[in-house]
HTML snippet that shows the backbone in 3Dmol.js (N, CA, C, O; Angstrom):
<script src="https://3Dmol.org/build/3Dmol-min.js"></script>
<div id="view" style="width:600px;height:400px;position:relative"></div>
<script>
const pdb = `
ATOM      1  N   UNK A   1      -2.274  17.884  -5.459  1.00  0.00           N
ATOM      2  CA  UNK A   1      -1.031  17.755  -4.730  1.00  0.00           C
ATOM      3  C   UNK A   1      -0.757  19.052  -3.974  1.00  0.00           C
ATOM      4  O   UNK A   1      -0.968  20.237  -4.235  1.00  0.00           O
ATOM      5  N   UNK A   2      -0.191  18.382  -2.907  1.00  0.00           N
ATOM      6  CA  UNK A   2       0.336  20.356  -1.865  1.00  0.00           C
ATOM      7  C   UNK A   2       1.023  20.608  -2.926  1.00  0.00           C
ATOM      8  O   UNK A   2       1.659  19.948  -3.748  1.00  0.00           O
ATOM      9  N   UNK A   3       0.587  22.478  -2.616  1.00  0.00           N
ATOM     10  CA  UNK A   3       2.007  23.585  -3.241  1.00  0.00           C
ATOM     11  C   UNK A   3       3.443  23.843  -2.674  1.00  0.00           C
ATOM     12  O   UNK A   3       3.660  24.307  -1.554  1.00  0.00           O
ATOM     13  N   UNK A   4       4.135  23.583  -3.338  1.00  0.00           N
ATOM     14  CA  UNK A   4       5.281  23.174  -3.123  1.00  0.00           C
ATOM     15  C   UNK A   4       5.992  22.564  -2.920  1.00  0.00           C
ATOM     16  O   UNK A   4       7.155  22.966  -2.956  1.00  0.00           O
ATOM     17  N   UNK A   5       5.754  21.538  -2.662  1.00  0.00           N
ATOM     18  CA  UNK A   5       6.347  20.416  -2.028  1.00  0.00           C
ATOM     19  C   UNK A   5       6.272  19.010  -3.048  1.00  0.00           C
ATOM     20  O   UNK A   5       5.148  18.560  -3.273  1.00  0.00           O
ATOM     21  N   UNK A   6       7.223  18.469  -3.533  1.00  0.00           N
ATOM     22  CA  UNK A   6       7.280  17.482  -4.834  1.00  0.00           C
ATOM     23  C   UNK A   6       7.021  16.616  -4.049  1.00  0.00           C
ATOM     24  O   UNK A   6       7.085  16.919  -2.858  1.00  0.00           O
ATOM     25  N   UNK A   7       6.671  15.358  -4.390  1.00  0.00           N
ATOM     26  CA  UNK A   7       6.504  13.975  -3.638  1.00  0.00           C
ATOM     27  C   UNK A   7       8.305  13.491  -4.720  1.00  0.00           C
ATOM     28  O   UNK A   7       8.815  13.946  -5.743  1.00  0.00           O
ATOM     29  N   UNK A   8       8.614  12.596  -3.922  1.00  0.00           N
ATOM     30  CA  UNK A   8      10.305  11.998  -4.058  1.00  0.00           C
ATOM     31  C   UNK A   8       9.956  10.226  -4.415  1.00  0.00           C
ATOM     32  O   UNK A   8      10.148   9.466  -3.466  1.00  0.00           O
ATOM     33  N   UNK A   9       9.500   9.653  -5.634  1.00  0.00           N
ATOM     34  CA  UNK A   9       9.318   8.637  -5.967  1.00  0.00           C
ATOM     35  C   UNK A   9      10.478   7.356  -4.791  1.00  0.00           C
ATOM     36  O   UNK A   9      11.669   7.448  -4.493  1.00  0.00           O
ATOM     37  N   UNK A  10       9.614   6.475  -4.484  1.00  0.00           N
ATOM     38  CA  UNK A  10      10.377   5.887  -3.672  1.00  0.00           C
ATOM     39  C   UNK A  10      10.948   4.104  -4.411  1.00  0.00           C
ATOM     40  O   UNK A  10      10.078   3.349  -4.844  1.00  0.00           O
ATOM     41  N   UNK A  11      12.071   3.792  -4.430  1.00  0.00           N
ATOM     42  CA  UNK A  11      11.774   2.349  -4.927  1.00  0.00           C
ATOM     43  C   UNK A  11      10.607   1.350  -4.850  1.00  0.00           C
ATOM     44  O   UNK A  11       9.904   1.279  -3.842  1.00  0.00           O
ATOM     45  N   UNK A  12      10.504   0.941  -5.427  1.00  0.00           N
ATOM     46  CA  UNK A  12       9.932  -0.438  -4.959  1.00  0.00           C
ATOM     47  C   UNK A  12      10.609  -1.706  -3.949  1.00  0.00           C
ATOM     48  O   UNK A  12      11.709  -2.255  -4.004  1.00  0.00           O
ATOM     49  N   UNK A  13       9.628  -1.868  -3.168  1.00  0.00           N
ATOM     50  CA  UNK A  13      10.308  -2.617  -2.096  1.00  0.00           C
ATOM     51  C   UNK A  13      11.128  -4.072  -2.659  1.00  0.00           C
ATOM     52  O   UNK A  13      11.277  -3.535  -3.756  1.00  0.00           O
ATOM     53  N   UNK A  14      11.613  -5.085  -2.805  1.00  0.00           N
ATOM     54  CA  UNK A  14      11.771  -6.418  -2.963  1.00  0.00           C
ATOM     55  C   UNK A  14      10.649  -7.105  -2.557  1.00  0.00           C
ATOM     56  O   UNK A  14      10.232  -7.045  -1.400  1.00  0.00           O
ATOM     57  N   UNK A  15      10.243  -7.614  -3.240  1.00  0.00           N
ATOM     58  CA  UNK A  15       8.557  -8.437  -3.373  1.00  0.00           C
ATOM     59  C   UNK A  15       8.755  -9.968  -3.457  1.00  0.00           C
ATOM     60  O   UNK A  15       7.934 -10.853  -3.212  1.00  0.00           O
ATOM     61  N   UNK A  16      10.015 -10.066  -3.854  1.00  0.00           N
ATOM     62  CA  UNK A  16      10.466 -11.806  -3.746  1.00  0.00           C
ATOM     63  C   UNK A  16      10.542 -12.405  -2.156  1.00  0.00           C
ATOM     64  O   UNK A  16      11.488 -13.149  -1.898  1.00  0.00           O
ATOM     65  N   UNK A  17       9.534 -12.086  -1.060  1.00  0.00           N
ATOM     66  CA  UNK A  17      10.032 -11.928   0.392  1.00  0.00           C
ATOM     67  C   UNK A  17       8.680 -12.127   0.977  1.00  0.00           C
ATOM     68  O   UNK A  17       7.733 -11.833   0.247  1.00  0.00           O
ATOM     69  N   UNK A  18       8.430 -12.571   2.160  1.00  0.00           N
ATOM     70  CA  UNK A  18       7.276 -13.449   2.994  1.00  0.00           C
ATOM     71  C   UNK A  18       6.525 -12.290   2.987  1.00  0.00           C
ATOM     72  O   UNK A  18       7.141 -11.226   2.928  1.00  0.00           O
ATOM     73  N   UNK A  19       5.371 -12.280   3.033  1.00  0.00           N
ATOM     74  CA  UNK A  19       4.646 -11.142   3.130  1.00  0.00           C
ATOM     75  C   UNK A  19       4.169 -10.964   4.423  1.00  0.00           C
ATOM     76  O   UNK A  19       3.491 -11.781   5.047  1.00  0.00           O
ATOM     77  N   UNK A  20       4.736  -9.305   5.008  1.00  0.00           N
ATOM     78  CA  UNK A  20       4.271  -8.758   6.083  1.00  0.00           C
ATOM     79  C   UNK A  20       3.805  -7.609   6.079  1.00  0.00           C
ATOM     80  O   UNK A  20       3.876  -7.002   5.010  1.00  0.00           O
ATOM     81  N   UNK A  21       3.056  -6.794   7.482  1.00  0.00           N
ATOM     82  CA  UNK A  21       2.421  -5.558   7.169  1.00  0.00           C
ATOM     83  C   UNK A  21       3.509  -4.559   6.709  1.00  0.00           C
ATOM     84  O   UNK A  21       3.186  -3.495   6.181  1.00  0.00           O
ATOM     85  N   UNK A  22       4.984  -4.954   6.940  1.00  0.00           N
ATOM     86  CA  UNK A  22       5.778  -3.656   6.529  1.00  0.00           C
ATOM     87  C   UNK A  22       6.176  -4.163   5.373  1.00  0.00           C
ATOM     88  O   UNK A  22       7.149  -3.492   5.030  1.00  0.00           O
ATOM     89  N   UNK A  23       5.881  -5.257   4.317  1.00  0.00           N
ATOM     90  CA  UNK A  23       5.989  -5.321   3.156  1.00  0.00           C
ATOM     91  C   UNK A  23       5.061  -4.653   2.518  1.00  0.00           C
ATOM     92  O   UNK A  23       5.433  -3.855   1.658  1.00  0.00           O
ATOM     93  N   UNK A  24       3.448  -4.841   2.821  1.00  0.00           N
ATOM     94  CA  UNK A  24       2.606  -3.966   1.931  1.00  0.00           C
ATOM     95  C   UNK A  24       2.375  -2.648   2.213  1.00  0.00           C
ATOM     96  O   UNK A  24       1.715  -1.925   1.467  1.00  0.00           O
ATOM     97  N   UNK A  25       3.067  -2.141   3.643  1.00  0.00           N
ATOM     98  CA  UNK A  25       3.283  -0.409   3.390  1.00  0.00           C
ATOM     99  C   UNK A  25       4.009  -0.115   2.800  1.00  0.00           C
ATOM    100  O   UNK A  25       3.869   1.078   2.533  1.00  0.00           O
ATOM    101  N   UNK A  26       5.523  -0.891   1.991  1.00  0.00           N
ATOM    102  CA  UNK A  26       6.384  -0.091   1.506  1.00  0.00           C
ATOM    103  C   UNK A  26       6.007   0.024   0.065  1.00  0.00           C
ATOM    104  O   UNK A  26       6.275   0.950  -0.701  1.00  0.00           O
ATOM    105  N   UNK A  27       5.088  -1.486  -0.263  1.00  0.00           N
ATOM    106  CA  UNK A  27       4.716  -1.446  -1.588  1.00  0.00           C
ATOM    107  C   UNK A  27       3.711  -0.133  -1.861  1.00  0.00           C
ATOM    108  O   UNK A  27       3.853   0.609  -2.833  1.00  0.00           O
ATOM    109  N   UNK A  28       2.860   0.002  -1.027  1.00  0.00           N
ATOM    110  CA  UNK A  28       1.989   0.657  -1.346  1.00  0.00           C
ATOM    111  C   UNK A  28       2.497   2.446  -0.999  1.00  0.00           C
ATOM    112  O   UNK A  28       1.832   3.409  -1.380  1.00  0.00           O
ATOM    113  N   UNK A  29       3.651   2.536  -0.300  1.00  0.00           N
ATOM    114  CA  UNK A  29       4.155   4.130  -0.492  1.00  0.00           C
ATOM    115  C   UNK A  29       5.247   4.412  -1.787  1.00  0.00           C
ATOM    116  O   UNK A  29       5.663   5.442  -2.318  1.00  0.00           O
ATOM    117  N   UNK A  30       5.410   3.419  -1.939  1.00  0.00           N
ATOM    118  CA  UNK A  30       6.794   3.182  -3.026  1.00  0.00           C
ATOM    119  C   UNK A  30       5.508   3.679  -4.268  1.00  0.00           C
ATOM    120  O   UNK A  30       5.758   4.601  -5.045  1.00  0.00           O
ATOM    121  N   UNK A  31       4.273   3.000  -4.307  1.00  0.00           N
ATOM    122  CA  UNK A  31       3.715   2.970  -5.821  1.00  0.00           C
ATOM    123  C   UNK A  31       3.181   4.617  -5.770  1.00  0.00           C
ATOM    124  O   UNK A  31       3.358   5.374  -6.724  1.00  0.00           O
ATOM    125  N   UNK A  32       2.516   5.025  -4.521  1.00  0.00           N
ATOM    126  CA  UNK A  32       2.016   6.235  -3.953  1.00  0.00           C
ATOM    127  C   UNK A  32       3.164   7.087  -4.574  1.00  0.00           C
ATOM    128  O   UNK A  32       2.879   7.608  -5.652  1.00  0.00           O
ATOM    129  N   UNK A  33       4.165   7.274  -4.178  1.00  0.00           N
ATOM    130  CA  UNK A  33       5.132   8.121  -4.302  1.00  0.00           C
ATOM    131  C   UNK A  33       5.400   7.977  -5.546  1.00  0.00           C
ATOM    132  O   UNK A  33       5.710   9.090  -5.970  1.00  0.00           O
ATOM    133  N   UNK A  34       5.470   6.903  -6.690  1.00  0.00           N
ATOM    134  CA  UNK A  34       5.738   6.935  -7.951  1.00  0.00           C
ATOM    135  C   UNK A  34       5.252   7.629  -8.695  1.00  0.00           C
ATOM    136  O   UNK A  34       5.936   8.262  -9.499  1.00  0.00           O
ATOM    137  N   UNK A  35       3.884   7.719  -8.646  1.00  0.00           N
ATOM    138  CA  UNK A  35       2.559   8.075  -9.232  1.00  0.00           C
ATOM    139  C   UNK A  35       2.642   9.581  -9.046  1.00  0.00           C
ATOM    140  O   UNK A  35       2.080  10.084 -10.018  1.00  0.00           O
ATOM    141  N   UNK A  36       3.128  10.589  -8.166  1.00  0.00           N
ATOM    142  CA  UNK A  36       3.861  11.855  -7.385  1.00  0.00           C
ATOM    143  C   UNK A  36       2.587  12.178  -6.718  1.00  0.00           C
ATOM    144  O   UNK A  36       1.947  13.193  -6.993  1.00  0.00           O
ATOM    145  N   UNK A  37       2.145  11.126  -5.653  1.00  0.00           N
ATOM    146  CA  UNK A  37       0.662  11.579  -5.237  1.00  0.00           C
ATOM    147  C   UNK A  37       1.177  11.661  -3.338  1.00  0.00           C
ATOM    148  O   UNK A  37       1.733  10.759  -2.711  1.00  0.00           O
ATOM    149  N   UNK A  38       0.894  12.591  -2.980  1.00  0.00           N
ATOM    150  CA  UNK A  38       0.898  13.496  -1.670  1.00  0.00           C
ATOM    151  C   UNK A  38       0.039  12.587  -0.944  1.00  0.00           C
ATOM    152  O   UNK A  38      -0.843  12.084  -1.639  1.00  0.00           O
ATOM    153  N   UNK A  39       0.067  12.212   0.387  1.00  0.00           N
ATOM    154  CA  UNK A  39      -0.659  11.102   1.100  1.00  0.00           C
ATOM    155  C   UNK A  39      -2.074  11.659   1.044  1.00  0.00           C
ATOM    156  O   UNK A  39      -2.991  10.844   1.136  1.00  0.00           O
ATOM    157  N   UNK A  40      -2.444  13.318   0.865  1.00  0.00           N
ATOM    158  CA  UNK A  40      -3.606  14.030   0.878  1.00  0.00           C
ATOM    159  C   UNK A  40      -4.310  13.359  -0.107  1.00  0.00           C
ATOM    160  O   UNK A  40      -5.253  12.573  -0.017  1.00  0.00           O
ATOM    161  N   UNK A  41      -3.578  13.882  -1.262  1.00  0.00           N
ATOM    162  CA  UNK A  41      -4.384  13.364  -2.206  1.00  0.00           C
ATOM    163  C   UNK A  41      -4.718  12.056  -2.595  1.00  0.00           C
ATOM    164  O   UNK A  41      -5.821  11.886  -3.115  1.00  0.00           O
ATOM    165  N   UNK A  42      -3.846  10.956  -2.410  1.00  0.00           N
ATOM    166  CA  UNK A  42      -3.762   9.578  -2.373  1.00  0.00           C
ATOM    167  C   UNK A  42      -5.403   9.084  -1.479  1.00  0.00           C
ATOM    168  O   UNK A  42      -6.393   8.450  -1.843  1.00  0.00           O
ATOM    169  N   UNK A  43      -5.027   9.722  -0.274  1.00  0.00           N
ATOM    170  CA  UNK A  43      -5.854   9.314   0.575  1.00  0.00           C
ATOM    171  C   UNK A  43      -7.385   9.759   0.266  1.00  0.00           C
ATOM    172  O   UNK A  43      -8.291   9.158   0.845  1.00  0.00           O
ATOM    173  N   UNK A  44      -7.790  11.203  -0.986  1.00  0.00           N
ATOM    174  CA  UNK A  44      -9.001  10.810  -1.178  1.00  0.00           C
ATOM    175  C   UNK A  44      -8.962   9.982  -2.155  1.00  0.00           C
ATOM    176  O   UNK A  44      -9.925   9.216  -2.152  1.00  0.00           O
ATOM    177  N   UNK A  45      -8.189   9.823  -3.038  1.00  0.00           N
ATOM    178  CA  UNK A  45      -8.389   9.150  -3.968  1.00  0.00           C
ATOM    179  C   UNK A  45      -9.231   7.746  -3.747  1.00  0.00           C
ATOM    180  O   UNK A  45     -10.256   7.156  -4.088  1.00  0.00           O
ATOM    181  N   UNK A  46      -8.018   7.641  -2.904  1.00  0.00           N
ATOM    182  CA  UNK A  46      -8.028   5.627  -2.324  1.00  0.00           C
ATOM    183  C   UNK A  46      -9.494   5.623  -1.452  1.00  0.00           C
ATOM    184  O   UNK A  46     -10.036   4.578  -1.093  1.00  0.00           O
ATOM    185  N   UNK A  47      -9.979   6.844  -1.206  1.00  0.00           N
ATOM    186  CA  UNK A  47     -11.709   6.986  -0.500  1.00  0.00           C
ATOM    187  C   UNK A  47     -11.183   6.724   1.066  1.00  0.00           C
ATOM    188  O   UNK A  47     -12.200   6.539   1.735  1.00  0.00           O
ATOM    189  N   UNK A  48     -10.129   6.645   1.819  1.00  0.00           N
ATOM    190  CA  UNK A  48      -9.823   6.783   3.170  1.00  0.00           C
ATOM    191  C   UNK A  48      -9.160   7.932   4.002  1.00  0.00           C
ATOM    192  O   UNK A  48      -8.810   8.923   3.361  1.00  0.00           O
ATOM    193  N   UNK A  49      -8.957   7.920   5.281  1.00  0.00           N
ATOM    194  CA  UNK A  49      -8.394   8.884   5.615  1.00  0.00           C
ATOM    195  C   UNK A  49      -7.045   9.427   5.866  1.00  0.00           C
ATOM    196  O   UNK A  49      -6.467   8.449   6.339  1.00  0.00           O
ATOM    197  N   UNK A  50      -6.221  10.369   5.835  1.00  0.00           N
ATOM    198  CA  UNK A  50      -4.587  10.210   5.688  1.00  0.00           C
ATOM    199  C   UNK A  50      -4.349   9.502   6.670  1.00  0.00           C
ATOM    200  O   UNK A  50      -3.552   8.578   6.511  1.00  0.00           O
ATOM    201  N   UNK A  51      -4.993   9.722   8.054  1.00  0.00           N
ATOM    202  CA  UNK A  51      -4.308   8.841   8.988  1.00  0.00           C
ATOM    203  C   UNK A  51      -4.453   7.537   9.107  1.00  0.00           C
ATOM    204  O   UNK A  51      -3.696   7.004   9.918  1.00  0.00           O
ATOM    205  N   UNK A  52      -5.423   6.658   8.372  1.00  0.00           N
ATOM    206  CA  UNK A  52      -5.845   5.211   8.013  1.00  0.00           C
ATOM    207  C   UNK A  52      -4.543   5.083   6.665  1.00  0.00           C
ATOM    208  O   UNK A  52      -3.981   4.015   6.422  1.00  0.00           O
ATOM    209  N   UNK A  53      -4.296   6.154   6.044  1.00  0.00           N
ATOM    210  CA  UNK A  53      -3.310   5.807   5.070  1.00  0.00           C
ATOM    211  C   UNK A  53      -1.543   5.860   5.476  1.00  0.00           C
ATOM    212  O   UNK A  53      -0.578   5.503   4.801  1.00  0.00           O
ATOM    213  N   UNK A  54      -1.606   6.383   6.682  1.00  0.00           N
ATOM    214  CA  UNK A  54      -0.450   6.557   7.012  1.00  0.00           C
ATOM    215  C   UNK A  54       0.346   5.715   8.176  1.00  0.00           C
ATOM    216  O   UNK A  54       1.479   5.782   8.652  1.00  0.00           O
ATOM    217  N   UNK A  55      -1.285   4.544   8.490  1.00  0.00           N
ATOM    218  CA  UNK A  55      -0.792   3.674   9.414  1.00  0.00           C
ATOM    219  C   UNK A  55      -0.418   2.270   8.444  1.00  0.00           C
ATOM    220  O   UNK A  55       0.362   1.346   8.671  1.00  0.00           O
ATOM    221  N   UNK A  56      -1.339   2.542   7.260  1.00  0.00           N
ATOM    222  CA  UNK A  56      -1.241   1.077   6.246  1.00  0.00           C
ATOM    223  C   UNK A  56       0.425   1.594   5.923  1.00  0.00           C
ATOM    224  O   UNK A  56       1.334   0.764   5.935  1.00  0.00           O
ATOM    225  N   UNK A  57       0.667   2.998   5.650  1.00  0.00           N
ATOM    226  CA  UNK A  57       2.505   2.797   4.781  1.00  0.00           C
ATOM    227  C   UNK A  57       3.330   2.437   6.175  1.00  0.00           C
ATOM    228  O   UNK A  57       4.430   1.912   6.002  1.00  0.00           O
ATOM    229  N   UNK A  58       2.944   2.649   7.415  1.00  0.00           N
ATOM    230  CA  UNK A  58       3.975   2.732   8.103  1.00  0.00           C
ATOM    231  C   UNK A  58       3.738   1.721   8.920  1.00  0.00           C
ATOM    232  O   UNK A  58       4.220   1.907  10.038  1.00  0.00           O
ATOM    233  N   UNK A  59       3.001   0.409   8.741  1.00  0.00           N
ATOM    234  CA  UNK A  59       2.411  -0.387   9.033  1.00  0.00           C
ATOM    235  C   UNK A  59       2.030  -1.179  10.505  1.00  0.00           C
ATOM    236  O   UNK A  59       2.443  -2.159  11.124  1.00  0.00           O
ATOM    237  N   UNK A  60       0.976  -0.121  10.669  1.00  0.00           N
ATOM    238  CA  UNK A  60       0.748  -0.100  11.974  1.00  0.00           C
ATOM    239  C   UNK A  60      -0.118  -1.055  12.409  1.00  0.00           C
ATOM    240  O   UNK A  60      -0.821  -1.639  11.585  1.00  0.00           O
ATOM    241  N   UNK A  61      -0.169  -1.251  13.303  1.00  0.00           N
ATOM    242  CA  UNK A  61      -1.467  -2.794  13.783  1.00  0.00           C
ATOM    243  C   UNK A  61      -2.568  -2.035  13.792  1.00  0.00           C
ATOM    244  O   UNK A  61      -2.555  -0.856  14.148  1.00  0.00           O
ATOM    245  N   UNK A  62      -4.175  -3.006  13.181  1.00  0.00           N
ATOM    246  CA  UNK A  62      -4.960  -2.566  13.956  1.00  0.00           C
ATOM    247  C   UNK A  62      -5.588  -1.556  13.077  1.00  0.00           C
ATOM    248  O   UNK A  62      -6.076  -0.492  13.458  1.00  0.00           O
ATOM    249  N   UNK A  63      -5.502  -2.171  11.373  1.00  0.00           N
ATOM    250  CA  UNK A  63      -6.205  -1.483  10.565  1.00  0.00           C
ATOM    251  C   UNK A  63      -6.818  -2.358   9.749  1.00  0.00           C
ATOM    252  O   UNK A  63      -6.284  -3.424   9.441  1.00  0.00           O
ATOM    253  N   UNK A  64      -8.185  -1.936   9.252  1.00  0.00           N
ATOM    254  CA  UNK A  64      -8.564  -2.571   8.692  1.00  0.00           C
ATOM    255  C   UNK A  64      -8.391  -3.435   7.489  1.00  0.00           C
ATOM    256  O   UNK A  64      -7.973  -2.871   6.478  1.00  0.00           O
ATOM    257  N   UNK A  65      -8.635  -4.661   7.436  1.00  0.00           N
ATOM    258  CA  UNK A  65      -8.090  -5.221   5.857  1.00  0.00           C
ATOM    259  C   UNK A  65      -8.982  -4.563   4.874  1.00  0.00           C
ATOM    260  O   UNK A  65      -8.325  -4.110   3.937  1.00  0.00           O
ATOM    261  N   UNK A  66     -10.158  -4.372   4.778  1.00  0.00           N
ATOM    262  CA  UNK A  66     -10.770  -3.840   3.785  1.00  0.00           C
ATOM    263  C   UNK A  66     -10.179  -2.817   3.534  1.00  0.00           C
ATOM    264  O   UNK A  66      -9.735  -2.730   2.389  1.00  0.00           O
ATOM    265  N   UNK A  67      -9.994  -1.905   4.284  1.00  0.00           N
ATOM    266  CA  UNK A  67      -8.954  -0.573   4.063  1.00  0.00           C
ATOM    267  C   UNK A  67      -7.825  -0.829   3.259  1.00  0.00           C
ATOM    268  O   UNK A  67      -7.657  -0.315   2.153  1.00  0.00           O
ATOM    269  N   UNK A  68      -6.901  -1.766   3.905  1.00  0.00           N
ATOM    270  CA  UNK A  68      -5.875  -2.134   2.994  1.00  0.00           C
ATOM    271  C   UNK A  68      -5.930  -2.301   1.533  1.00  0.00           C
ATOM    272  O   UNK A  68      -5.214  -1.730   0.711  1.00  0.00           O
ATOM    273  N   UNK A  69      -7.150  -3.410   1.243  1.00  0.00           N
ATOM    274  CA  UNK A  69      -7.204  -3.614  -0.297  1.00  0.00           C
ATOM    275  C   UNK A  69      -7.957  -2.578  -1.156  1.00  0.00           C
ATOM    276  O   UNK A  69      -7.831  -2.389  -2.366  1.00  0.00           O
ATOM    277  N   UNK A  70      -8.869  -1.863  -0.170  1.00  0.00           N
ATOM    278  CA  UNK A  70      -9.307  -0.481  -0.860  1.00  0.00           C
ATOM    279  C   UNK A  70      -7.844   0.096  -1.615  1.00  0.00           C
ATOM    280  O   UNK A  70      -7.546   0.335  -2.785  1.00  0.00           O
ATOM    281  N   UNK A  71      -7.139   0.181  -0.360  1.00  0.00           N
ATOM    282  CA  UNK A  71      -5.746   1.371  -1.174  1.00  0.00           C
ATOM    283  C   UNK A  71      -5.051   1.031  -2.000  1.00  0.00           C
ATOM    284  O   UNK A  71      -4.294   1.756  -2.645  1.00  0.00           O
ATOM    285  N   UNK A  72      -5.279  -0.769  -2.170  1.00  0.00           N
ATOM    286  CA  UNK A  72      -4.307  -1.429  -2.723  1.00  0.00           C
ATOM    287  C   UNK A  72      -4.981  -1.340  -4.712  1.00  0.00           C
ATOM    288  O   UNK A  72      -4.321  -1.180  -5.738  1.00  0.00           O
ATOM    289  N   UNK A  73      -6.401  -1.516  -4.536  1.00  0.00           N
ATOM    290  CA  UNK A  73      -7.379  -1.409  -5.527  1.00  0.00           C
ATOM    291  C   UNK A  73      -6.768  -0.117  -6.421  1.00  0.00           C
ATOM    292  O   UNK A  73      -6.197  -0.242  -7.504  1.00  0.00           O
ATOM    293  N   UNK A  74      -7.090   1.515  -5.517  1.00  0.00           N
ATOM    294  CA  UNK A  74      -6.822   2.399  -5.651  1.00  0.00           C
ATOM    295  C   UNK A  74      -5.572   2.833  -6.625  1.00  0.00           C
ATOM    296  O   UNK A  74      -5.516   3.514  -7.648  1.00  0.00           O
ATOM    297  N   UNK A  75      -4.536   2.086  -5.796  1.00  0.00           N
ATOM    298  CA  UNK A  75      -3.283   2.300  -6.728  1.00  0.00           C
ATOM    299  C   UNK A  75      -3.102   1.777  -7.669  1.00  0.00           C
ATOM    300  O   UNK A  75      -2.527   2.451  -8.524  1.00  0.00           O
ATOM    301  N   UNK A  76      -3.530   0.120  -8.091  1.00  0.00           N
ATOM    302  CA  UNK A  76      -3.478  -0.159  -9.202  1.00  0.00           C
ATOM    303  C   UNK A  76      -1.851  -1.565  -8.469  1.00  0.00           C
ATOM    304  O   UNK A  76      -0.777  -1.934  -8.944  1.00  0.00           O
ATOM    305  N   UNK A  77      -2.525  -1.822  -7.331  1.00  0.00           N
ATOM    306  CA  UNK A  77      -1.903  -2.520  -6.971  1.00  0.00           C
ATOM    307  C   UNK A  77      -2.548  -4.233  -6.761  1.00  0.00           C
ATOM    308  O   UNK A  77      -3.527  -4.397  -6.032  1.00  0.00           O
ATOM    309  N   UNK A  78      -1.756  -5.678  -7.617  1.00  0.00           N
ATOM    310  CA  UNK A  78      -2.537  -6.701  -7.015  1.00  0.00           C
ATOM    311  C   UNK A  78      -1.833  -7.397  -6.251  1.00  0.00           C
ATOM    312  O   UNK A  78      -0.628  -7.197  -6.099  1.00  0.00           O
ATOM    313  N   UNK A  79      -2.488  -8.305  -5.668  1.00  0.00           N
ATOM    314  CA  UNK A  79      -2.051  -9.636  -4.831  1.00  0.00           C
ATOM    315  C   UNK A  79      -2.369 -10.997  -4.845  1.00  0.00           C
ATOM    316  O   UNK A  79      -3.532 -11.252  -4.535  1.00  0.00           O
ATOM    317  N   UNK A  80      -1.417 -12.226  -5.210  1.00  0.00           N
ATOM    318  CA  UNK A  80      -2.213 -12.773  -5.748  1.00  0.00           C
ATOM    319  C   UNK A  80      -1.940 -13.791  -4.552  1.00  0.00           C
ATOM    320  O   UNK A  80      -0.932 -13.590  -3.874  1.00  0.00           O
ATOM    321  N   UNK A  81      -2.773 -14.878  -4.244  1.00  0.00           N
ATOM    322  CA  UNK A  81      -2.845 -15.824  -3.535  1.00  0.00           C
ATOM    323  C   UNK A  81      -2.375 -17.227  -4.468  1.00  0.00           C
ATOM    324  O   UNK A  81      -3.054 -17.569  -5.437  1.00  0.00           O
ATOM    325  N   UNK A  82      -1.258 -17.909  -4.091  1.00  0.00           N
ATOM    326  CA  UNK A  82      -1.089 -19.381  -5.026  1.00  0.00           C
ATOM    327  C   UNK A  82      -1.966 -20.492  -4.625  1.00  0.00           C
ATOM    328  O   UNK A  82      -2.523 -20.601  -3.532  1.00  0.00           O
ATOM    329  N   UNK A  83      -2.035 -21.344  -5.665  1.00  0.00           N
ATOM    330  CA  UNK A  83      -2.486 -22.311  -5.093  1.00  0.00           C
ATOM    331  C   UNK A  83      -1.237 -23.644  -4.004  1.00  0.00           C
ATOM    332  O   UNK A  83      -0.094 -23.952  -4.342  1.00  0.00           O
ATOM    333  N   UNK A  84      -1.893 -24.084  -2.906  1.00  0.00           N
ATOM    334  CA  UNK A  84      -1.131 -24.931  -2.151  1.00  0.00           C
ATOM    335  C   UNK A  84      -1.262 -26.542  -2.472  1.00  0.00           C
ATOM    336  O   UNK A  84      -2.476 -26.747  -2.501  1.00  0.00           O
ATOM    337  N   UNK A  85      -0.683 -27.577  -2.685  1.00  0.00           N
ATOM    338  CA  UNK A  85      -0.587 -28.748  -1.994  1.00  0.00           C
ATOM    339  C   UNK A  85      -1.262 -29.184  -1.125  1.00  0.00           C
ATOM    340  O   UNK A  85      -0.830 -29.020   0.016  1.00  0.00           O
ATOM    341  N   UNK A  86      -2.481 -29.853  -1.286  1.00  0.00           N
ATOM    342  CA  UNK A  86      -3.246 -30.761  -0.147  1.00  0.00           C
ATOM    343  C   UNK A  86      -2.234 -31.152   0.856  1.00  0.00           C
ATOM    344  O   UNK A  86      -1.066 -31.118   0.470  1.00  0.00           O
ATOM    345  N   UNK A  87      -2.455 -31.497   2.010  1.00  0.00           N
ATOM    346  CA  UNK A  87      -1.940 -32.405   2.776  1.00  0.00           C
ATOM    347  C   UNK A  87      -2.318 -33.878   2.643  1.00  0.00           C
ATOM    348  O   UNK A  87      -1.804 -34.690   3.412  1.00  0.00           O
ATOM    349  N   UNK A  88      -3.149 -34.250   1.752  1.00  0.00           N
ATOM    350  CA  UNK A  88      -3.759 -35.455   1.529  1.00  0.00           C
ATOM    351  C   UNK A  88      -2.516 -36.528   0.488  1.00  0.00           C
ATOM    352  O   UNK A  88      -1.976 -37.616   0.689  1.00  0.00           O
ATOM    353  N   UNK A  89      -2.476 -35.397  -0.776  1.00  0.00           N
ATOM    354  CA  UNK A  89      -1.755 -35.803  -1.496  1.00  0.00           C
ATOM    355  C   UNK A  89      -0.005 -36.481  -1.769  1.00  0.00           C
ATOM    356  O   UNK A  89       0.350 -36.840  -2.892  1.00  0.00           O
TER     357      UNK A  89
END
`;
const viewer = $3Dmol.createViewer("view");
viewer.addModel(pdb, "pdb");
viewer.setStyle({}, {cartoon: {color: "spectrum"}});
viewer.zoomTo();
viewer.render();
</script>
């Protein structure tokens, strides 16, 4: 972590809510910041770069999904997909 500078744990976003790219940046700076991990260090952790990590929190277009679930892996973050209703049925 930088010297001096504390990381400021951030809530957790509301997760009961449609999922968009500025839902999984807040999840994923909210858990970042819990953990008291500095985007530096986060970002080797998670094996990417701060600025690939700083477009996923601030959820910028035009990043990779693998990237995403890398960081998401990283933190100890999941996602789950439900199952749907045929249209048949």
């Amino acid at each position: 972590m930088s010297k001096g500078k504390q990381v400021k744990p951030l809530p957790s976003p509301d997760l009961n809510q449609a999922l968009s790219l500025e839902l999984i940046g807040k999840a994923i700076k909210a858990r970042r910041t819990q953990q008291r991990l500095d985007t530096k260090t986060a970002a080797m952790l998670c094996d990417v770069s701060v600025v690939t990590l700083s477009k996923i929190e601030n959820a910028s277009k035009g990043v990779r999904m693998d990237s995403v679930l890398k960081v998401m892996a990283a933190l100890g973050i999941k996602m789950h997909i439900s199952p749907w209703e045929s249209e048949d049925e």
